[in-house]
C-alpha positions in Angstrom: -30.4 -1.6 -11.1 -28.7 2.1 -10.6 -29.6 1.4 -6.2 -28.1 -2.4 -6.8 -24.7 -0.9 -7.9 -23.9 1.8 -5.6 -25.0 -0.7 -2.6 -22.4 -3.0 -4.5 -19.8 0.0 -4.7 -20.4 1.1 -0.9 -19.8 -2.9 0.2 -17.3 -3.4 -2.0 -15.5 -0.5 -0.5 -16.2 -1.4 2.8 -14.8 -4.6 2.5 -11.3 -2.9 1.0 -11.0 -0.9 3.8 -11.2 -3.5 6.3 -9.4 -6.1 4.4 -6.6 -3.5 4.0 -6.2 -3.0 7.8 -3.9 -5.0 9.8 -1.0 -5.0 12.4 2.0 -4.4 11.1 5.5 -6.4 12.2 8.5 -4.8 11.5 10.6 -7.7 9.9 13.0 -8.2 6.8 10.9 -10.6 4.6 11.9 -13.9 2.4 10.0 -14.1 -1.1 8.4 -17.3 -1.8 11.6 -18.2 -3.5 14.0 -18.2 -0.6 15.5 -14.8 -1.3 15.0 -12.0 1.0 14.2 -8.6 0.4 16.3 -6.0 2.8 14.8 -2.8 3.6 17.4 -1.6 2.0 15.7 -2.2 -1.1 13.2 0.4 -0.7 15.7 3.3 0.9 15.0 6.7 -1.0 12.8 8.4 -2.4 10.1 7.0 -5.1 7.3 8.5 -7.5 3.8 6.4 -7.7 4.2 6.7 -11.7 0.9 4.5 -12.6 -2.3 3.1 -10.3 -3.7 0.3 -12.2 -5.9 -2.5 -11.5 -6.5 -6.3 -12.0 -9.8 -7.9 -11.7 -10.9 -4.5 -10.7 -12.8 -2.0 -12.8 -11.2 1.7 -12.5 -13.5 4.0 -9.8 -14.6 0.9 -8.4 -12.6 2.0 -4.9 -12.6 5.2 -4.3 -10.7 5.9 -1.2 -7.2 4.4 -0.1 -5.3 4.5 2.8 -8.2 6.5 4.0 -7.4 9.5 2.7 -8.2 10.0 -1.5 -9.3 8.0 -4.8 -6.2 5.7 -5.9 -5.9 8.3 -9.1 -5.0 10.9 -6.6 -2.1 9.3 -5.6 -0.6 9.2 -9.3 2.6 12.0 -8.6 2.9 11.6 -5.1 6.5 11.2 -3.8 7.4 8.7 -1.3 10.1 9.2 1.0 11.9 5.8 3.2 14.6 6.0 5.5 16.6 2.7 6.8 15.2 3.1 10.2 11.4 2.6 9.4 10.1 6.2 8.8 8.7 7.8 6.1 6.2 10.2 4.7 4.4 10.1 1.4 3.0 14.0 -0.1 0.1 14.1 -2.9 0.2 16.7 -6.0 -2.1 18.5 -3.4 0.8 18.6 -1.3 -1.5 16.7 1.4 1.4 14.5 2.8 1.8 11.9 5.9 4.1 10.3 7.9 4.2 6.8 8.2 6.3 3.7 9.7 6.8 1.4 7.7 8.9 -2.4 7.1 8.5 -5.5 5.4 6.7 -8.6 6.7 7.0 -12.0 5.6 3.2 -13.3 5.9 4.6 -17.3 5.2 1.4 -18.6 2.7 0.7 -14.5 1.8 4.4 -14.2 1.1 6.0 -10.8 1.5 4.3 -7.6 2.1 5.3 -3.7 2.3 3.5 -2.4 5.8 3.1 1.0 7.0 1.3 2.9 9.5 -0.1 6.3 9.3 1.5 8.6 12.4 -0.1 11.7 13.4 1.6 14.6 15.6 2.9 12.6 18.8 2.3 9.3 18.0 4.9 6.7 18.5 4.6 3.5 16.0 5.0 1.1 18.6 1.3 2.4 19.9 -0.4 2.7 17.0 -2.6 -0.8 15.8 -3.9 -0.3 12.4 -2.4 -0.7 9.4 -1.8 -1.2 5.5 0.1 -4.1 3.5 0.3 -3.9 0.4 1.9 -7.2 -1.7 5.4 -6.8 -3.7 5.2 -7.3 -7.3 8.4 -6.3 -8.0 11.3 -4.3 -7.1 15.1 -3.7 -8.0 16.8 -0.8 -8.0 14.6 1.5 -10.1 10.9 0.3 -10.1 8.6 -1.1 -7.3 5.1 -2.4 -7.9 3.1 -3.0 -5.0 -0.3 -5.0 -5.1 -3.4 -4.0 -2.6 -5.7 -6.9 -2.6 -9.6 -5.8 -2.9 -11.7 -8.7 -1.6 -14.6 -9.3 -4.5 -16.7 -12.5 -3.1 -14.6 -15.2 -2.7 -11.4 -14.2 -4.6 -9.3 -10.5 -5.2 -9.0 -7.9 -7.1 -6.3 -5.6 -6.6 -5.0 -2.0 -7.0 -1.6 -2.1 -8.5 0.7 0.9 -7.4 4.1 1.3 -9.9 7.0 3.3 -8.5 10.3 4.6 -9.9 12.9 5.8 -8.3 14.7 9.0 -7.8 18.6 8.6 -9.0 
């Protein structure tokens, strides 16, 4: 039973980090109710307050973004600028630079993308991903939604943000 879980865990995790992968399009997004969401919208600098899931069970993923557990990322500070580039820093003070825009995936509806950019890389050259759907977002909170395939349906990782005044 104990060897049938962890195969379970190491597949399921496998599958997150593949699912999670994907070319990102810089593009302003429309929500599946006709309005758009500007990149203006997530300009400045946020907190990840709360990693929570849904159809999930807590520590069943334990790395995101390829780099820690989702619980590491609780207190991390994310930083956007207008023109697409950003960096996120963990408690740790691990941090990364990223691209990152919105894409409107029409029958997946709109998505935050970024890409991880190491010393020298340029955006345009780099072909793997993250997209993360958008709960919600105003002018204070943001709650993104990572989808973990489970079988034939998802779980996801929900990420809440505030943001600095």
């Amino acid at each position: 039973m104990k060897k049938i879980f962890h195969t379970s865990l190491a597949i399921l995790a496998l599958t997150f980090i593949f699912s999670a992968c994907s070319t990102p399009q810089n593009t302003t997004a429309s929500t599946t109710s006709g309005s758009s969401i500007s990149r203006g919208k997530f300009v400045g600098t946020w907190t990840l307050t709360n990693v929570s899931y849904d159809g999930l069970l807590p520590g069943a993923v334990h790395n995101v973004f390829d780099q820690a557990a989702p619980s590491d990322f609780v207190g991390s500070t994310w930083k956007f600028t207008n023109s697409g580039n950003g960096i996120y820093t963990l408690q740790n003070g691990a941090s990364q630079t990223i691209f990152w825009s919105v894409f409107n995936g029409g029958s997946t509806g709109t998505q935050f993308q970024f890409k991880k950019l190491y010393q020298g890389d340029k955006a345009k050259n780099v072909q793997e991903g993250y997209r993360l759907d958008i709960g919600s977002i105003d002018n204070a909170n943001m709650s993104l939604r990572s989808p973990v395939a489970i079988g034939n349906s998802n779980g996801y990782i929900i990420y809440s943000f505030t943001k600095a005044q």
